[in-house]
N, C-alpha and C positions, 0 to 999 in steps of 0.2 A: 248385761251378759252378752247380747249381740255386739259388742264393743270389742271383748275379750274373743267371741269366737271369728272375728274377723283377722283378729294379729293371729292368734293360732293356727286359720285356717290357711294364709301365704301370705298372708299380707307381714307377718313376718320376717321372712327369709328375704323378703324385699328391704327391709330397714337395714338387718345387721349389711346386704351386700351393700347396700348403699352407705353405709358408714365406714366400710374398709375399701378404699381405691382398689383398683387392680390394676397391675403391672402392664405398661402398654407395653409392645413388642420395641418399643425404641430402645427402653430402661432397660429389657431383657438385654435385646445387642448390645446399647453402654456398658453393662455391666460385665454379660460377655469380654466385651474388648478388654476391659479393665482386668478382670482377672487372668488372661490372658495373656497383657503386660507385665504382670507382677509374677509370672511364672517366668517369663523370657527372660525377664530383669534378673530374677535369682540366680537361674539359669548360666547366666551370662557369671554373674558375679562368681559363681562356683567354678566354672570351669576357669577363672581367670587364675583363680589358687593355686588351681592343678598343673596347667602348662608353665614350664619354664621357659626361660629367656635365653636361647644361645646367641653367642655373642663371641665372634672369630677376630684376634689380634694378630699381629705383625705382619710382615712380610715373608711367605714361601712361595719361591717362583716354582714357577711351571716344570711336572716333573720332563718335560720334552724337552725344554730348553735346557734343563742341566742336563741330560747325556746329549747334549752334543757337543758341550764342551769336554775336551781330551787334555788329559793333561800334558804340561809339557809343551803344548802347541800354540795354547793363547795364553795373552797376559793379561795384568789386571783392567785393563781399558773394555777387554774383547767381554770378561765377566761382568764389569758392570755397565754392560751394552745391552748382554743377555738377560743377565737376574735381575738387573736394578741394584739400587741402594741398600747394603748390610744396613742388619739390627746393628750391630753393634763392631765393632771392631776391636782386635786385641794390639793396644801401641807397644807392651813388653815382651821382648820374645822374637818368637816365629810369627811374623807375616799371614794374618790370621782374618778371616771376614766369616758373622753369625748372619744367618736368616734364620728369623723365630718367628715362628707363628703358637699361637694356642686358640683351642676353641673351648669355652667353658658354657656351664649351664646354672643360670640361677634360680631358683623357686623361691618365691614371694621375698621375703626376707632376711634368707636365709645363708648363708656363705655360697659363694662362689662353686661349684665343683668342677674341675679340670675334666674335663672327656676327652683330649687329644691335644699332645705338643708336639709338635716336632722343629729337630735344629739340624740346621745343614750348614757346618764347617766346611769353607773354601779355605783351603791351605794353599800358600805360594812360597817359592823357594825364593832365594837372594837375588837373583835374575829378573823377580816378578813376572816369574813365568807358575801358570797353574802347576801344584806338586799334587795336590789330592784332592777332592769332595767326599764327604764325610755324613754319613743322613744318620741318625739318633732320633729316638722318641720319646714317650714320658715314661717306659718302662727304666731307659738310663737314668732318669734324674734318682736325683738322694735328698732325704730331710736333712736340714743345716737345723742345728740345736744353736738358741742364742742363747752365749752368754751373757748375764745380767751381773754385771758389778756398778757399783759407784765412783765414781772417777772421784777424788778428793778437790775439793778446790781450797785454796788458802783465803783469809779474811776471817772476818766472824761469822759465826753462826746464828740468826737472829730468827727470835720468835716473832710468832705471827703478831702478838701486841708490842711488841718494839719495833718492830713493821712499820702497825697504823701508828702509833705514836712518833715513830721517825717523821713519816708523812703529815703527823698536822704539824710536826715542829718546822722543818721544811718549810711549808705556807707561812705558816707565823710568823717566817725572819729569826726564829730562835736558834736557826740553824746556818747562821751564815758567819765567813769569815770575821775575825775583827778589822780587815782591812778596810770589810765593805760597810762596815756600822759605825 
């Protein structure tokens, strides 16, 4: 009985602590740090969803440098001194130079979404002397609807197994002229 009243009496609470470690202040701060990681980490990953991607295309010169071009006064040399190099140029027609810029924003995967276009037509007269500047935004543009037709082509029309079957006769030689056999 003095055996039993010795564990009961603290000799006890001495076994079970010494059977369960306790946490040194190192594992606390490790662990600390770790969970602390894995929240920055989420963190991180979430807001990566959320912000988009803008992402600015073409060429729009400087609105300073187009008014000081007058028209009538300089030619095409004097514009592309000022603006630089058009988007695009129109060869049918009227004597014609695009600068296009757009700025779009994409999130994660998602389409593209235009936030701001703008085109500034240089128009020149016969002379290639400046006749007009011209600034448009994306409120001018218009949806172009594609037509979907099939254009006809002549020959045969071959299924997918006259296809492979073309193709291994091909390799085999079963398909070659009489000239060449």
């Amino acid at each position: 009985m003095a055996m039993c009243d010795g564990i009961i009496g603290g000799e006890y609470h001495k076994l079970v602590n010494n059977a369960m470690p306790t946490k040194t202040s190192r594992e606390k701060l490790l662990r600390r740090i770790a969970h602390g990681a894995i929240i920055v980490t989420i963190g991180i990953s979430l807001s990566a969803c959320t912000a988009g991607r803008i992402a600015t295309r073409g060429n729009l010169p400087d609105p300073e440098r187009v008014a000081e071009l007058k028209p009538g006064e300089v030619n095409k040399d004097d514009v592309l001194d000022a603006l630089g190099s058009p988007s695009s140029i129109n060869i049918f027609g009227k004597e014609t130079w695009y600068y296009i810029s757009e700025k779009t924003e994409t999130l994660a995967f998602f389409k593209p979404e235009v936030l701001e276009r703008k085109v500034l037509i240089v128009e020149f007269n016969k002379k290639a002397k400046l006749a007009q500047i011209v600034s448009v935004g994306l409120d001018a543009g218009r949806e172009v609807t594609l037509v979907e037709r099939i254009t006809p082509t002549f020959g045969e029309k071959l299924t997918v197994l006259d296809q492979l079957l073309g193709n291994l006769r091909r390799f085999s030689g079963q398909n070659k002229p009489k000239a060449q056999q």
